[in-house]
C-alpha positions as CSV (number, residue, x, y, z in Angstrom):
1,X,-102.2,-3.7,40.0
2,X,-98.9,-2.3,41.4
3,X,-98.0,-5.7,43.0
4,X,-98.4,-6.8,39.4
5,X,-96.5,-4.3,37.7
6,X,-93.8,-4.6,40.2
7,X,-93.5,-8.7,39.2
8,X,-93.0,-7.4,35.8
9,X,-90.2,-5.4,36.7
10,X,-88.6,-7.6,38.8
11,X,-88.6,-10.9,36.5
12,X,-87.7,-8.8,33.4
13,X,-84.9,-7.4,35.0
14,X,-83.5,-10.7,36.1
15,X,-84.1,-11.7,32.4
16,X,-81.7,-9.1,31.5
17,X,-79.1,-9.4,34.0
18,X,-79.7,-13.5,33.3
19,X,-78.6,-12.9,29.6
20,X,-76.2,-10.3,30.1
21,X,-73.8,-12.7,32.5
22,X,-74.4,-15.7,30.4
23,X,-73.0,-13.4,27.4
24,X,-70.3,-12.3,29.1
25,X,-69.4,-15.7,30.2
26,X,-69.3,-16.5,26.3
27,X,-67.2,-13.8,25.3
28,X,-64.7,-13.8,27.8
29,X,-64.0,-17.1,27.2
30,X,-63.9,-16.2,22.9
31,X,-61.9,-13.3,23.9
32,X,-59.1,-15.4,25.8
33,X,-59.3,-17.8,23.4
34,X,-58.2,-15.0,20.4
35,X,-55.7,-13.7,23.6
36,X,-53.9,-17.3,23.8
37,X,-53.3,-17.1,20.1
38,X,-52.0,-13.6,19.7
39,X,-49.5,-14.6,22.8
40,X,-49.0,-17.6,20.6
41,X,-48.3,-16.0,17.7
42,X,-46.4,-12.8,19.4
43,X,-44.0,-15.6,20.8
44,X,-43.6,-17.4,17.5
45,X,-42.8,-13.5,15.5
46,X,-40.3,-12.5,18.3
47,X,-38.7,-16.3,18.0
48,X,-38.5,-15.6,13.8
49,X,-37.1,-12.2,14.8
50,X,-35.0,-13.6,17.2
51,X,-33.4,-16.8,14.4
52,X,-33.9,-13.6,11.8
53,X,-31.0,-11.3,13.9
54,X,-29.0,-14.4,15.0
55,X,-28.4,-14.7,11.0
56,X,-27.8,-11.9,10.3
57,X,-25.4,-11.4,12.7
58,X,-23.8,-14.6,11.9
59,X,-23.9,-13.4,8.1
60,X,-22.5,-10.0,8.9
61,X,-19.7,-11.9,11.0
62,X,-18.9,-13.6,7.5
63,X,-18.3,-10.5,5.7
64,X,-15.3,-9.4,6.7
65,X,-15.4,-5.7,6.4
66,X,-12.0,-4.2,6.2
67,X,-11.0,-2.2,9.5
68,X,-12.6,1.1,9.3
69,X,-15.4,0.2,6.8
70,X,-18.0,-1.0,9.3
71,X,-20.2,1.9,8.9
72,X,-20.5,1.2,5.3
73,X,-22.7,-1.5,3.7
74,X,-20.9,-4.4,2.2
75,X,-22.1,-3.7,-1.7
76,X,-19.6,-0.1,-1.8
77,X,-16.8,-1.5,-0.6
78,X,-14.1,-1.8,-3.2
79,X,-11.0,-3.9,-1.1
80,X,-8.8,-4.0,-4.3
81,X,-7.6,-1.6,-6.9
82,X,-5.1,-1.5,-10.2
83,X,-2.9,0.6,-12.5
84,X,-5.9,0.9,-15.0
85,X,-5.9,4.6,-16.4
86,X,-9.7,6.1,-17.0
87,X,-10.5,8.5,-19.4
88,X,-11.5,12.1,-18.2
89,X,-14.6,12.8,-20.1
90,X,-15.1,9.9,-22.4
91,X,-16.9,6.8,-20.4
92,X,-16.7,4.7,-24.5
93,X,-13.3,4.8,-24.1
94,X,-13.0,3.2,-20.6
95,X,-11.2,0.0,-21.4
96,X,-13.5,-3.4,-21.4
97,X,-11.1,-6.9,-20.7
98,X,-12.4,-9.5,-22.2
99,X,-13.9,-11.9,-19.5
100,X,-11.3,-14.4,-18.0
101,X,-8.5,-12.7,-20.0
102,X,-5.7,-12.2,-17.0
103,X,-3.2,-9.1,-16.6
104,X,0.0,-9.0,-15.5
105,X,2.3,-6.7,-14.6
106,X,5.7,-5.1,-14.9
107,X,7.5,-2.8,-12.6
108,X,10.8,-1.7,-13.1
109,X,13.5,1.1,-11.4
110,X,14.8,3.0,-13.9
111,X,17.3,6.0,-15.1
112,X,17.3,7.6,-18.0
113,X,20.9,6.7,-18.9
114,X,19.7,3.1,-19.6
115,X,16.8,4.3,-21.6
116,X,17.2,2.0,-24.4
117,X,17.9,-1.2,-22.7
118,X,14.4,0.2,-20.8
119,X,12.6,0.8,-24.1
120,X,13.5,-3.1,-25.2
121,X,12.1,-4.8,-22.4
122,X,9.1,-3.1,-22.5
123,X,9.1,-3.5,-26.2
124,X,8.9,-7.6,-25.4
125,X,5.9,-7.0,-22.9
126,X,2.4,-6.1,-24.9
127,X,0.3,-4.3,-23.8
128,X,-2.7,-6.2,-24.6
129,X,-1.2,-8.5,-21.3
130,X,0.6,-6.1,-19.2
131,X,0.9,-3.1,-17.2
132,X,3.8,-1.0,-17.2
133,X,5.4,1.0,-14.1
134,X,8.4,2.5,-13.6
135,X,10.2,3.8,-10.6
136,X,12.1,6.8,-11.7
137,X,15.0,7.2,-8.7
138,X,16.7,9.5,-11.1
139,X,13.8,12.1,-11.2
140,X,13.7,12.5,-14.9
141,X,10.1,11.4,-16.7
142,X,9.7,14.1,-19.8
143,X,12.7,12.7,-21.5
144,X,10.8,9.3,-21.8
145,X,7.9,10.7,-23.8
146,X,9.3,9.6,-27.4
147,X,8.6,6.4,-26.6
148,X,5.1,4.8,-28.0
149,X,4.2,3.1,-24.9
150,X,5.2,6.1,-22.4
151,X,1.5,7.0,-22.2
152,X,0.6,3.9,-21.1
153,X,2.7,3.5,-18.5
154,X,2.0,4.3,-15.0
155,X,5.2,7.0,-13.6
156,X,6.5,7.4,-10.1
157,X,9.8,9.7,-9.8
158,X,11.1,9.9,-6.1
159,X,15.1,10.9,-5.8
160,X,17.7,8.2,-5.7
161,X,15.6,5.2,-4.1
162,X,15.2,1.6,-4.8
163,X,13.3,-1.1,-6.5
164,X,12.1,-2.5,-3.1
165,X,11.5,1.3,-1.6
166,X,8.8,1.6,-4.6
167,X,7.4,-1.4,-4.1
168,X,6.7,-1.6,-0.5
169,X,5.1,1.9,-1.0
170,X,3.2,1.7,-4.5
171,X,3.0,-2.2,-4.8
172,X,0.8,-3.0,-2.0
173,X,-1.0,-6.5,-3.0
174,X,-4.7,-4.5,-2.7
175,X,-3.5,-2.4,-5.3
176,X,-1.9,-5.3,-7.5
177,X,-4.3,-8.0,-7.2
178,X,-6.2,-8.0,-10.5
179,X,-2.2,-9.2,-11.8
180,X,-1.9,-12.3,-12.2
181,X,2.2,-12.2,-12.0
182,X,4.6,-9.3,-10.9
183,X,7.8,-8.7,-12.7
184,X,9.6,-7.2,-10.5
185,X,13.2,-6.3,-12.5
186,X,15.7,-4.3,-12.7
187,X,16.7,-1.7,-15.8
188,X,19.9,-3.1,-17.1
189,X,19.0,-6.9,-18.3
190,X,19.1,-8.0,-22.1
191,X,16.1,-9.7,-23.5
192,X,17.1,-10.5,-27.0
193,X,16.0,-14.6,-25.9
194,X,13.2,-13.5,-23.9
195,X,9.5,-14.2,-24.7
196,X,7.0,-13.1,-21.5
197,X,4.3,-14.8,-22.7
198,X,6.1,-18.3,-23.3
199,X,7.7,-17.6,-19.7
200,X,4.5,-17.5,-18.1
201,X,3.4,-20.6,-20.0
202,X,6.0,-22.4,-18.1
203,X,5.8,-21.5,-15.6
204,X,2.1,-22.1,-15.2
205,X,3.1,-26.0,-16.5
206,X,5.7,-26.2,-13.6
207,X,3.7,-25.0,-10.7
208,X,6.3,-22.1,-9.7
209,X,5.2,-19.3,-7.5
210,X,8.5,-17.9,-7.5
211,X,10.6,-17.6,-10.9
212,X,13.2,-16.0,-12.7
213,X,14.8,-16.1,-16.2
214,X,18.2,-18.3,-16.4
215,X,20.9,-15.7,-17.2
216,X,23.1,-16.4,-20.3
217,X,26.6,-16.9,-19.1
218,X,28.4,-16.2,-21.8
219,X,27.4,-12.5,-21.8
220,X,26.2,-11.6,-18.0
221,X,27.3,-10.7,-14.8
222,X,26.7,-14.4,-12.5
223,X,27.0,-14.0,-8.8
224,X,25.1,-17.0,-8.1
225,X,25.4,-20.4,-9.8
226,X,22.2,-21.4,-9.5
227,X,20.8,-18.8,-12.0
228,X,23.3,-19.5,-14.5
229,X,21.1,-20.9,-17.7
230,X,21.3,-24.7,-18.3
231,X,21.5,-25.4,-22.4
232,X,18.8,-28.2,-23.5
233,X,16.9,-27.8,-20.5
234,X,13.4,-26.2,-19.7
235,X,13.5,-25.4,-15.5
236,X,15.5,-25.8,-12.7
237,X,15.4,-25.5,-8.9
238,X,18.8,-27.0,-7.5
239,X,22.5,-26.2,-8.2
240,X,25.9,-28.2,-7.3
241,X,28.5,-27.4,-5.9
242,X,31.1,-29.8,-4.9
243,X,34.1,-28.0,-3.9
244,X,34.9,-24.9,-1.1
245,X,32.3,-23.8,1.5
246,X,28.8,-23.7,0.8
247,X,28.4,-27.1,-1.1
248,X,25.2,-28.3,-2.6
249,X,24.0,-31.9,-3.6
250,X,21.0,-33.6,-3.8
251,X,20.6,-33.9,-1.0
252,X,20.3,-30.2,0.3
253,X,17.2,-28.4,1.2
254,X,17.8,-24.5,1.9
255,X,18.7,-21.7,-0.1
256,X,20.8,-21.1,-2.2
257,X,21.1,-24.8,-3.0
258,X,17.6,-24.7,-3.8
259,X,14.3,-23.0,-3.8
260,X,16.2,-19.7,-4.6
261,X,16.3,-16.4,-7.4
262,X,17.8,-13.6,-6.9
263,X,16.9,-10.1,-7.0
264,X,17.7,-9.0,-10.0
265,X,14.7,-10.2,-12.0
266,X,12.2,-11.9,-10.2
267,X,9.0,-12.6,-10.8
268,X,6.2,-13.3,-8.6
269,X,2.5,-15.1,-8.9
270,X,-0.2,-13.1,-6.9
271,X,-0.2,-14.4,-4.3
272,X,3.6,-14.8,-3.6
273,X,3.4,-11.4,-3.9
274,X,1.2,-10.9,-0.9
275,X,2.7,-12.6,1.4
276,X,6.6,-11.0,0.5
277,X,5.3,-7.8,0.0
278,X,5.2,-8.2,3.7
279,X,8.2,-9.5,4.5
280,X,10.0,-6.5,2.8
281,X,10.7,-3.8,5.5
282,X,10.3,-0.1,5.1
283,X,13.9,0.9,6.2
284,X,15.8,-1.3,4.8
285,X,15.5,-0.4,1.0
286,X,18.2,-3.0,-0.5
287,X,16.5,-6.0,0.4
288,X,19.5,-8.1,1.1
289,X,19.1,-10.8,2.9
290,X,15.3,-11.1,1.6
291,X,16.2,-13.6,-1.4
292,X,16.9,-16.5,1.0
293,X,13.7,-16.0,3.1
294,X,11.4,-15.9,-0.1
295,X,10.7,-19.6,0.0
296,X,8.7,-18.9,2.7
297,X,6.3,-17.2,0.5
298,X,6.1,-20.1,-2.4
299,X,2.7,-21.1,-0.9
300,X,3.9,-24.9,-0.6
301,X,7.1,-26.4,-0.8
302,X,9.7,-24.3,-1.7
303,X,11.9,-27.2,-3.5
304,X,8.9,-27.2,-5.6
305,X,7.3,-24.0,-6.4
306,X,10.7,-21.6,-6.8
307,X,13.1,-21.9,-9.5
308,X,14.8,-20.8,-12.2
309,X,13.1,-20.7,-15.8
310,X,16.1,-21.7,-18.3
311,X,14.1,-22.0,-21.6
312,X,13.7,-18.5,-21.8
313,X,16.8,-16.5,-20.7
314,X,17.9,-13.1,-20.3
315,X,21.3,-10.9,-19.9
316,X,22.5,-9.5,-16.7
317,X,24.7,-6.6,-17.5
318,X,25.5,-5.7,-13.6
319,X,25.7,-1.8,-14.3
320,X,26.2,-0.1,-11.6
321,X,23.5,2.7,-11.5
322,X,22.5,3.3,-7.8
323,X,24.7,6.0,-6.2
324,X,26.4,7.7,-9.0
325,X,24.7,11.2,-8.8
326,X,25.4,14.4,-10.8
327,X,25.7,17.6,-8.6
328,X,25.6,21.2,-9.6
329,X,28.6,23.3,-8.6
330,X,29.7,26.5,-9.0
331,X,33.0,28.1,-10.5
332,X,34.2,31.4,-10.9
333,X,34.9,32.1,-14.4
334,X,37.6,35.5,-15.7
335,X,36.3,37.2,-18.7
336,X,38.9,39.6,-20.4
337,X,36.8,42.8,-19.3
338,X,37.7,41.6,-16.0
339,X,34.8,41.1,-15.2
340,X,33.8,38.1,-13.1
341,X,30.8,36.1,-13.5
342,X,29.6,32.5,-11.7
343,X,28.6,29.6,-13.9
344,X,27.3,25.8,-12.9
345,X,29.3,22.6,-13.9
346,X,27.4,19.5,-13.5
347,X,30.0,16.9,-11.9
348,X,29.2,12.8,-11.2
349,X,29.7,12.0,-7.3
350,X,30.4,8.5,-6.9
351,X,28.5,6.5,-4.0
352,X,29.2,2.9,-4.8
353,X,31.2,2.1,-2.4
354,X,28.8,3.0,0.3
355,X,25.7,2.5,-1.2
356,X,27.3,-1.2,-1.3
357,X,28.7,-1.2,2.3
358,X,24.4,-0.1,3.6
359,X,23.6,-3.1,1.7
360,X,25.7,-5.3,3.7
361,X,24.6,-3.4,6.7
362,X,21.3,-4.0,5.7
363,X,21.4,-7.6,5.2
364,X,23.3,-7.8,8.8
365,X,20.1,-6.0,9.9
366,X,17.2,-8.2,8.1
367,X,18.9,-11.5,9.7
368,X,19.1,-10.6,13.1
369,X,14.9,-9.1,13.0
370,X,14.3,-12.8,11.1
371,X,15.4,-14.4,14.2
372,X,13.9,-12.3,16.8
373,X,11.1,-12.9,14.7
374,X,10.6,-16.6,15.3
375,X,12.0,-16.5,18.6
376,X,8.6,-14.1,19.6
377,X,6.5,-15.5,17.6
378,X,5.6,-19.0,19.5
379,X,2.9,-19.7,17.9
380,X,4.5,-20.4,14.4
381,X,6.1,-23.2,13.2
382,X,9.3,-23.5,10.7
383,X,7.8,-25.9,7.7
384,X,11.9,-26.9,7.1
């Protein structure tokens, strides 16, 4: 009976260790079966990951962030700005362009002596199409409020400075770049024959990057020949000159012969603007010298894209503002109580002559950093 029961035992527990091998054999092999697939598909995930980073890193490489904006995300960046004033309180009145209708803009130094050649031109310029700013180098601003348009206009008053030292600091091209075309003038031109609209039309038809108006002969001030206006003709970008030093024919290709303006009234597209805005250097605040390096700047051929608009003209007056300053001094005046008391007499002190002889200086200056320029720089290459 015990022999029995001990058979029982013995051949049901090799039943049971039987089946419980021959299941694990089964789900061992099930189990590294699900084990080759998670590897499988583990491998597949990090390799998506992997393609996922490599672009987004090649993406993020395409953005371009501007230096110092990497810690922000790309969508709150704002690289550009404008001249647009915003109302304080009142988000109706914030003004709405109409969609692909361009702005341009006008930026003039200015005194309050020629106040009313001032208020003209920016009579001629609407602004439903432009923006307005003046440089004010003789520190007076309240004294322009009867005009209609002051409040529109954008002010900047800094003491006895120039065009150019207001535009290098307040005309950088991220804060001009909605402007389709800079007017860059100065205050005492004529515009009696002078339509900005019909200007820009042609010279949108003739491809220039950098214009001026022709200047009427008969009434302005002409130091160069080649800006002189040309009766019964549209645009020009060459002058001749046959006789003393400094001849041009057709045959000429540099400034002032061709592919020149000058200073006085220029006006730039957008993105003739960005690349002179660079070329203009901090100290020297005349600018001489810069007029025949601007053809660098026309985006192209400069025998094509610069010259000299003669359909619609202006008037060079050549007033000599810069440098005449009034000073306050004192003087001791005798009353007939004998008693003495100090007034102030405003008197003009006349610069001119040296304001003229920096300019020179400064051209001198602007020549010799040009060719040190391209003498380090041997990676660039002259296009003329």
């Amino acid at each position: 009976m015990n022999r029995s029961c001990l058979c029982s035992v013995l051949i049901t527990t090799a039943l049971i260790c039987g089946a419980y091998f021959i299941c694990n054999a089964y789900l061992a092999k099930d189990f590294k079966e699900k084990l080759l697939k998670w590897e499988i598909t583990d491998k597949m995930h990090n390799s998506t990951d992997k393609m996922q980073n490599a672009t987004t890193t090649s993406t993020c490489k395409n953005f371009n962030k501007p230096v110092g904006t990497e810690a922000l995300p790309q969508g709150i960046i704002e690289k550009t700005s404008n001249l647009e004033t915003q109302h304080l309180w009142n988000y109706d009145d914030t003004k709405k362009r109409r969609p692909n209708h361009s702005m341009s803009l006008l930026a003039m130094a200015v005194g309050i002596k020629q106040k009313e050649l001032v208020n003209k031109v920016i009579q001629k310029f609407p602004p439903r199409d432009f923006a307005v700013m003046l440089f004010h180098y003789d520190g007076v601003v309240d004294d322009w409020k009867q005009y209609p348009w002051n409040n529109h206009a954008i002010h900047v008053s800094v003491m006895n400075q120039t065009k150019w030292w207001f535009a290098k600091r307040f005309l950088h091209p991220d804060i001009v770049a909605e402007y389709e075309y800079i007017f860059l003038w100065d205050e005492d031109l004529g515009v009696g024959h002078f339509n900005p609209q019909r200007y820009l039309s042609i010279v949108k038809e003739e491809g220039l990057e950098i214009s001026q108006p022709a200047l009427d002969t008969s009434k302005s001030e002409v130091h160069h020949p080649i800006t002189a206006r040309r009766k019964k003709s549209k645009v020009h970008r060459r002058m001749y000159k046959y006789k003393g030093s400094g001849r041009c024919d057709d045959h000429s290709t540099n400034p002032p012969c061709i592919g020149w303006v000058e200073m006085m009234a220029p006006v730039f597209s957008r993105a003739a603007w960005r690349c002179s805005w660079y070329m203009i250097q901090n100290d020297l605040i005349h600018a001489w010298g810069l007029d025949t390096q601007l053809g660098y700047c026309a985006q192209g051929d400069r025998k094509k894209n610069v010259g000299v608009v003669d359909a619609e003209y202006i008037i060079h007056y050549g007033l000599p503002t810069l440098g005449v300053v009034e000073t306050a001094s004192s003087a001791l005046r005798n009353e007939t109580d004998s008693k003495s008391t100090e007034s102030l007499e405003s008197r003009e002190v006349d610069n001119r002559p040296e304001v003229r002889m920096k300019s020179f200086v400064e051209m001198k200056r602007f020549k010799e950093r040009w060719k040190k320029a391209v003498r380090d720089d041997t990676c660039w290459v002259d296009p003329y």
